[in-house]
C-alpha positions as CSV (number, residue, x, y, z in Angstrom):
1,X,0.0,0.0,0.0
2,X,1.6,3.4,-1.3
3,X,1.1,6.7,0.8
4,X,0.1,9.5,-1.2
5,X,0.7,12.4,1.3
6,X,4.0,13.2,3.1
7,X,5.8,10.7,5.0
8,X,6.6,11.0,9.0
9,X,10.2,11.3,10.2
10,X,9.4,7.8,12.4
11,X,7.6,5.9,9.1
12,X,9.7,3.8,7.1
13,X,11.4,5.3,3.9
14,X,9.7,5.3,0.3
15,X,13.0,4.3,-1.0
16,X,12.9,1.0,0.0
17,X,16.0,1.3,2.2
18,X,14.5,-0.6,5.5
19,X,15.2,2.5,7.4
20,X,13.3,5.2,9.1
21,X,12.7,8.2,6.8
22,X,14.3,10.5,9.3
23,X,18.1,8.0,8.7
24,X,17.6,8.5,5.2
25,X,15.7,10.4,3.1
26,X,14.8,13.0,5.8
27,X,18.1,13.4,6.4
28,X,19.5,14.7,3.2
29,X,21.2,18.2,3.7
30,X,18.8,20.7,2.9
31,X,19.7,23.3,0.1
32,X,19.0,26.8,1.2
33,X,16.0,28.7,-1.0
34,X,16.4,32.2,-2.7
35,X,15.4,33.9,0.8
36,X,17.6,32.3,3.0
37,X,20.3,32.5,0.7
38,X,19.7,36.4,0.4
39,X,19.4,36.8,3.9
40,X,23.0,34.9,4.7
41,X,24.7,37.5,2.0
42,X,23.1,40.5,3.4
43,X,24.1,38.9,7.4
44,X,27.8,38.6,6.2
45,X,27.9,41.9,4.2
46,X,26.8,43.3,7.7
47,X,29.2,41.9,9.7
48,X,32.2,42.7,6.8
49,X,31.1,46.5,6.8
50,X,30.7,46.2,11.0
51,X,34.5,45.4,11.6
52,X,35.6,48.0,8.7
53,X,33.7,50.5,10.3
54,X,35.3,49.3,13.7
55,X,38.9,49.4,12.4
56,X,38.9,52.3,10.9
57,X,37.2,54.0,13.8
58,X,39.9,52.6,16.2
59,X,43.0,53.8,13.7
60,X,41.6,57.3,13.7
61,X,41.4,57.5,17.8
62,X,44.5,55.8,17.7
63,X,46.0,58.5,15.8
64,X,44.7,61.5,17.5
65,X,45.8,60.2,21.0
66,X,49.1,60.3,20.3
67,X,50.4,63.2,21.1
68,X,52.8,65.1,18.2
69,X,56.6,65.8,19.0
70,X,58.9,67.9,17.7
71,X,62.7,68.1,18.5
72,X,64.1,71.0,19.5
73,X,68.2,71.5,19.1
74,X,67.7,74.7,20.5
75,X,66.9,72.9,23.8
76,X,68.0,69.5,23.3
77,X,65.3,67.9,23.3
78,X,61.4,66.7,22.0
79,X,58.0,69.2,22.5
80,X,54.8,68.3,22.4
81,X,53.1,69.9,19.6
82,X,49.5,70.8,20.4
């Protein structure tokens, strides 16, 4: 007797293997669809334009922490330039 609508993850395969669908068939990898797919680009694009925005953010306060010096051979030594 053939089941025409969808077969549970505990039934036995329509493939004929002997097993449970859910050790066979039901547990093919499952290709992501267009949404999905769309969505994981858009995630990653994120999290790309996230750490540029982070690491250019730390290299400019990086930058204008540190103070400027100048040396001086009138005195002998550095000045901080404000």
């Amino acid at each position: 007797m053939t089941r025409a609508g969808p077969v549970g993850r505990n039934a036995a395969c329509p493939c004929g293997s002997g097993k449970k669908f859910k050790r066979c068939c039901g547990a093919k990898k499952q290709v992501l669809g267009a949404r999905e797919r769309v969505f994981l680009i858009a995630l990653i694009c994120v999290v790309i334009a996230a750490i540029v925005v982070g690491i250019t953010s730390f290299n400019q306060d990086a930058g204008s922490r540190a103070p400027q010096r100048v040396w001086s051979d009138e005195h002998g030594h550095w000045h901080t330039v404000p």
